[in-house]
C-alpha positions as CSV (number, residue, x, y, z in Angstrom):
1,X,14.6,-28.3,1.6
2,X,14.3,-29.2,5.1
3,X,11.5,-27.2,6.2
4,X,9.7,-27.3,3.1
5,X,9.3,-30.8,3.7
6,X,8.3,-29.6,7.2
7,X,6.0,-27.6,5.8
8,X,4.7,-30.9,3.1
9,X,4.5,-32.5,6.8
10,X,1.7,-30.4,8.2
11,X,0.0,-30.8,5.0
12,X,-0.1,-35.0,5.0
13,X,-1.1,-34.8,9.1
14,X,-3.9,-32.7,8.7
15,X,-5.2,-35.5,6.3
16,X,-4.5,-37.9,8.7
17,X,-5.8,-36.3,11.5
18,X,-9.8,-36.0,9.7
19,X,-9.2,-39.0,8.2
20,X,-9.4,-40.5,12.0
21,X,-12.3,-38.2,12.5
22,X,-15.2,-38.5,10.2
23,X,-17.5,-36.9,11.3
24,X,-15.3,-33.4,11.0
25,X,-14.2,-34.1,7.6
26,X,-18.1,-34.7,6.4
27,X,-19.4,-31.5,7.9
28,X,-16.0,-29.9,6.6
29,X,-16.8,-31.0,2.9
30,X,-20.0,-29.1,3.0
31,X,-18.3,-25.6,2.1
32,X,-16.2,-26.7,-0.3
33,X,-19.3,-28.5,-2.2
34,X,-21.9,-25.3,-1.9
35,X,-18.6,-23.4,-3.5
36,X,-17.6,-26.0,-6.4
37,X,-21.6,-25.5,-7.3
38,X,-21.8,-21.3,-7.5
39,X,-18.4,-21.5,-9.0
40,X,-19.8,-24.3,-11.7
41,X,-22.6,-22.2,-12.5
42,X,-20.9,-19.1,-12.6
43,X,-18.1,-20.6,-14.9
44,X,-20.5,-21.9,-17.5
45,X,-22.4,-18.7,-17.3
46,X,-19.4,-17.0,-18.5
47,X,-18.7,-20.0,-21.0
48,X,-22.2,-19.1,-23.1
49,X,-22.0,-15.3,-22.1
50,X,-18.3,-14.2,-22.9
51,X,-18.8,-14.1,-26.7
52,X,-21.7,-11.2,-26.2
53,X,-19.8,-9.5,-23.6
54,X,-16.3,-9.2,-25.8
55,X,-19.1,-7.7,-28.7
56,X,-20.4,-5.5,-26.8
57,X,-17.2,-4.0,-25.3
58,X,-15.7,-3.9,-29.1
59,X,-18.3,-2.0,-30.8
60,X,-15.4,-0.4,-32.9
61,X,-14.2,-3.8,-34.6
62,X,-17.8,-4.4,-36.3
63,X,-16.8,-3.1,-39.3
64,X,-13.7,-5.3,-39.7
65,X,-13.1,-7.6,-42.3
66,X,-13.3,-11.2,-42.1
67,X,-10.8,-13.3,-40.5
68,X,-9.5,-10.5,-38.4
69,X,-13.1,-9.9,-36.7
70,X,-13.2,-13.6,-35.7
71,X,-9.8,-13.9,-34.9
72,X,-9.7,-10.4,-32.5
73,X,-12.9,-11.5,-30.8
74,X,-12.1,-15.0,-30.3
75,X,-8.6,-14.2,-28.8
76,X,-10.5,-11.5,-26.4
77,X,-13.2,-14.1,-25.3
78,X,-10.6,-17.0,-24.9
79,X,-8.6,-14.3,-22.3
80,X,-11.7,-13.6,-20.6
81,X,-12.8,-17.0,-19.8
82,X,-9.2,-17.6,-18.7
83,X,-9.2,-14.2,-16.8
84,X,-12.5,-15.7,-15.1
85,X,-11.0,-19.4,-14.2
86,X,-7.8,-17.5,-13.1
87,X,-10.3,-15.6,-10.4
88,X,-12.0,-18.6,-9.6
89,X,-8.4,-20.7,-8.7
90,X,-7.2,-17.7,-6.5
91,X,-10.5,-17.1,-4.7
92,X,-11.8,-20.7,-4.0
93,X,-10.1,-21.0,-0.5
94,X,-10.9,-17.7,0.5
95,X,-15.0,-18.2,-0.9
96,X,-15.2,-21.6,0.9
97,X,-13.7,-20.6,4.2
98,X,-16.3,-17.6,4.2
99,X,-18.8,-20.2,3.7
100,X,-17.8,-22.2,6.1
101,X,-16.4,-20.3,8.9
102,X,-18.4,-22.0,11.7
103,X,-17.6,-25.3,10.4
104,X,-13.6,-24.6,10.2
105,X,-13.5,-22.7,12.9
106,X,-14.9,-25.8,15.0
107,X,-12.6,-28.2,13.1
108,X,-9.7,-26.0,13.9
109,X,-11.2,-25.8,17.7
110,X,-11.1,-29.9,17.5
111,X,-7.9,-30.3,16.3
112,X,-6.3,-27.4,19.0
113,X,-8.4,-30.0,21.7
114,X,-6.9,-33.2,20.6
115,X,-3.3,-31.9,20.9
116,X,-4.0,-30.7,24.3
117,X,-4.0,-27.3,26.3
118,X,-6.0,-24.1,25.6
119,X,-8.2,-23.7,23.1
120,X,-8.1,-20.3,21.9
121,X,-11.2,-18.5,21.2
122,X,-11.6,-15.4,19.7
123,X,-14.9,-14.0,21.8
124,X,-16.2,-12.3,18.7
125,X,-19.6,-12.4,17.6
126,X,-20.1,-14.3,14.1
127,X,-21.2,-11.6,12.1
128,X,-17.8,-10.1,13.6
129,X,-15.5,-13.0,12.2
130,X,-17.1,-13.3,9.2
131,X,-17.0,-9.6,8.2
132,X,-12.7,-9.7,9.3
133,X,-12.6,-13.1,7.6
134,X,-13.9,-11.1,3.9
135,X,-11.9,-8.1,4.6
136,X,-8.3,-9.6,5.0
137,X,-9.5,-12.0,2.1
138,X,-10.2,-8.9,0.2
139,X,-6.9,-8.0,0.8
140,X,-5.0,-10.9,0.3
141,X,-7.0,-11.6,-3.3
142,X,-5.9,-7.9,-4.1
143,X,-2.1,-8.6,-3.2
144,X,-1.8,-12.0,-5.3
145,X,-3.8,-10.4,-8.4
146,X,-1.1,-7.7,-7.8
147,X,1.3,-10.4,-8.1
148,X,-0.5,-11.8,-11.1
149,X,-0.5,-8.7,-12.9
150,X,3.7,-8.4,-12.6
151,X,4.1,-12.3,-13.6
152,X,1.7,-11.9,-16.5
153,X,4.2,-9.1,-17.7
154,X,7.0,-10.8,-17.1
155,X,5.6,-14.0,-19.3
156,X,6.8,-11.9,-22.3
157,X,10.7,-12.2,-21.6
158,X,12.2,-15.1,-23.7
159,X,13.3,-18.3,-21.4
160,X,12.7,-17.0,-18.5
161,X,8.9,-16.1,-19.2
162,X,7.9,-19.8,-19.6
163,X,10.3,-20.9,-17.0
164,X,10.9,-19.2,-13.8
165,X,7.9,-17.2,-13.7
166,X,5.3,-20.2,-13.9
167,X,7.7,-21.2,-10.3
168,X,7.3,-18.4,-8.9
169,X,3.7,-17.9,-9.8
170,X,3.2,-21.3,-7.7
171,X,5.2,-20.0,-5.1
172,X,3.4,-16.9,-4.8
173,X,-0.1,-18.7,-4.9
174,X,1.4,-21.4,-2.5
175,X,2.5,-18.8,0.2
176,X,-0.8,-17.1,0.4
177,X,-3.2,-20.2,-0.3
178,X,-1.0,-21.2,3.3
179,X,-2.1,-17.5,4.7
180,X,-5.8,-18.0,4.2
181,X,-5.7,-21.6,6.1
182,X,-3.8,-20.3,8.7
183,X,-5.7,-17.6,9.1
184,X,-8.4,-19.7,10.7
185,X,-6.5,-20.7,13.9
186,X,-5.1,-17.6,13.9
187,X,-7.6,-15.0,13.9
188,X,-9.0,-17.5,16.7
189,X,-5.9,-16.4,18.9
190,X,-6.6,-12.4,17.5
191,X,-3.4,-12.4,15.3
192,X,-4.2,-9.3,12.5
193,X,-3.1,-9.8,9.1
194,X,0.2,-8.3,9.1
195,X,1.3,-10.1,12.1
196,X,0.3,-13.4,10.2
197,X,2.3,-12.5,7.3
198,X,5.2,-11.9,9.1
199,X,4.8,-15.0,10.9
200,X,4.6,-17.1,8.0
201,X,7.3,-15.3,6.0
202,X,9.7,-15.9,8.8
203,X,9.8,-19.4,8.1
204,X,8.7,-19.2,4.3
205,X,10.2,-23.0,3.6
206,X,8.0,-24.1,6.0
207,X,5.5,-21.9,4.4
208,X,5.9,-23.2,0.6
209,X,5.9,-26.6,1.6
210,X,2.5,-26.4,2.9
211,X,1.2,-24.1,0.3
212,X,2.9,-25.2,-3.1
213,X,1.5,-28.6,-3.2
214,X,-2.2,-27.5,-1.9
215,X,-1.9,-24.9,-4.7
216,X,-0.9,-27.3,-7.7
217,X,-3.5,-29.9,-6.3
218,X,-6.4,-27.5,-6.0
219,X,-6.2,-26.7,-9.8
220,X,-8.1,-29.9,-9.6
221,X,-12.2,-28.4,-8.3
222,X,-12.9,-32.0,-6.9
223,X,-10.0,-32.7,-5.2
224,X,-10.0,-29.2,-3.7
225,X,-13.1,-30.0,-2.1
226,X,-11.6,-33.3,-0.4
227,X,-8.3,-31.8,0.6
228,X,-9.8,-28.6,2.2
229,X,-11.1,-30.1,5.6
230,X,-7.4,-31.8,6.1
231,X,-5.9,-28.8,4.8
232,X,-7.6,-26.7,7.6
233,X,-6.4,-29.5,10.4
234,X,-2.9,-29.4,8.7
235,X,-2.7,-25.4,9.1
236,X,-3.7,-25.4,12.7
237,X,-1.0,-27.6,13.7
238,X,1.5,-25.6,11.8
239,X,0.2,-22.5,13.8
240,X,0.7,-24.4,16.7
241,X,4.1,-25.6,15.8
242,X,5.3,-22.1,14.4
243,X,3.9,-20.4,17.9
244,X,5.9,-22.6,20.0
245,X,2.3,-24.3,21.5
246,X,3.1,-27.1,22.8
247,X,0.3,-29.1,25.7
248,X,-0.7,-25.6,26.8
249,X,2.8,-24.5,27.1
250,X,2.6,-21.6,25.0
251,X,5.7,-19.4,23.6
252,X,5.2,-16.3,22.2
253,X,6.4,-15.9,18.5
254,X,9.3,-13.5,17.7
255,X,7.4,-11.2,15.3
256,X,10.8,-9.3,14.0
257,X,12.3,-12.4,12.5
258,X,10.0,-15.4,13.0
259,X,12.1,-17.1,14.8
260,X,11.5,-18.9,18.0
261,X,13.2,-19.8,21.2
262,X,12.7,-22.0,24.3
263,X,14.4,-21.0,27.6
264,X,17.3,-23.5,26.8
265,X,17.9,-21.3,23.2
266,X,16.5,-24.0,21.4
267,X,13.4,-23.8,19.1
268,X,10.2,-25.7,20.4
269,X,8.2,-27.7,17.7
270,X,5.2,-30.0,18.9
271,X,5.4,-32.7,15.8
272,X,8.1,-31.8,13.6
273,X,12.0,-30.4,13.7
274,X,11.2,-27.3,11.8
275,X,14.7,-26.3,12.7
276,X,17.5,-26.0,15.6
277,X,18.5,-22.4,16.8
278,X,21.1,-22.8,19.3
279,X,22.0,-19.6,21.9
């Protein structure tokens, strides 16, 4: 419980930290609003349209009888306009960062400045970023709907089905919502995906606490918006914290377990005690 509220920590700072810069958390609303407006339209597209597309893809249940016509093809379009909001929950972040990769990866940049020391810059052309920003998204959208696919099964078992597996749904969601906003600072330092994720699973409280409560608040469109531009501060100083980065003293992560170490054999956090590893 300790470092997930570590990890709840990082979350409240980054809201501090834009809240004491406006100007980065207006231009860092931007992406999130151009997003919450395709999604909207898309959404109600598939609100009028999912009725014609369950008709067409059931050509053989026109000759049913009534109510078992209705009922089939209303169960079918009520699963595919859930299927579709389902795809929009798990691929907001990742939609909105593409949108607005210059204007997180210069919030990240500020937020890396104010703390002090380097500022780590990835020397990549745009075009570059952007098309390694889609491609890990594309992978980390394939490994939760992986995820979502096994949980979905798993609904079915009695007690456990509408218990545990609606927690660890969150969890899972949580743990990679906090991959895609951490990805920003990181790919800035030229940390690949599968470094990141075993970074981030070698402290996974830490992790959930940051990514849990994002996840259950951005089921809410507008308040994902507001939240995104602190979210995005909040994950850069977790990277920071979980590199060992401290005022441009910079300590290179243990990528085995996660763990790290300062010279004395105790772990080196900027903000908050993540926890003590004593030599």
């Amino acid at each position: 419980m300790r470092d997930f509220g570590a990890g709840f920590g990082y979350l409240v700072q980054g809201q501090k930290w834009v809240a004491q810069h406006g100007r980065q958390f207006g231009f860092g609303l931007l992406p999130g609003l151009v997003t919450l407006v395709l999604y909207a339209g898309a959404l109600t597209g598939l609100g009028f349209g999912a009725d014609d597309l369950v008709a067409w893809a059931t050509p053989f249940a026109d000759d049913w009888s009534s109510p078992w016509l209705g009922l089939f093809r209303n169960a079918l379009t009520a699963l595919v306009f859930v299927f579709g909001l389902f795809l929009a929950v798990i691929t907001f972040t990742a939609v909105t960062l593409l949108v607005g990769q210059p204007f997180y990866e210069s919030l990240s940049e500020d937020v890396d400045r104010s703390e002090g020391g380097d500022v780590p810059e990835s020397g990549l052309p745009l075009w570059r970023e952007l098309w390694i920003s889609a491609r890990d998204s594309l992978r980390v959208v394939l490994r939760v709907a992986l995820y979502g696919v096994l949980l979905f099964a798993c609904g079915f078992i009695p007690v456990v089905g509408q218990t545990v597996v609606p927690a660890l749904g969150f969890c899972v969601s949580g743990f990679f919502l906090a991959e895609e906003l951490t990805a920003v600072a990181l790919q800035r330092r030229g940390v690949e995906l599968k470094e990141r994720l075993t970074l981030l699973r070698g402290r996974r409280g830490v992790t959930l606490g940051f990514g849990v409560p994002l996840t259950l608040a951005f089921l809410v469109p507008f308040v994902a918006v507001f939240l995104m531009p602190g979210a995005v501060a909040g994950a850069t100083l977790m990277v920071r914290d979980l590199r060992g980065e401290q005022g441009g003293d910079t300590e290179e992560n243990d990528q085995e377990d996660g763990n790290l170490s300062s010279p004395g054999g105790d772990q080196g956090v900027h903000r908050i005690p993540l926890r003590k590893d004593n030599s």
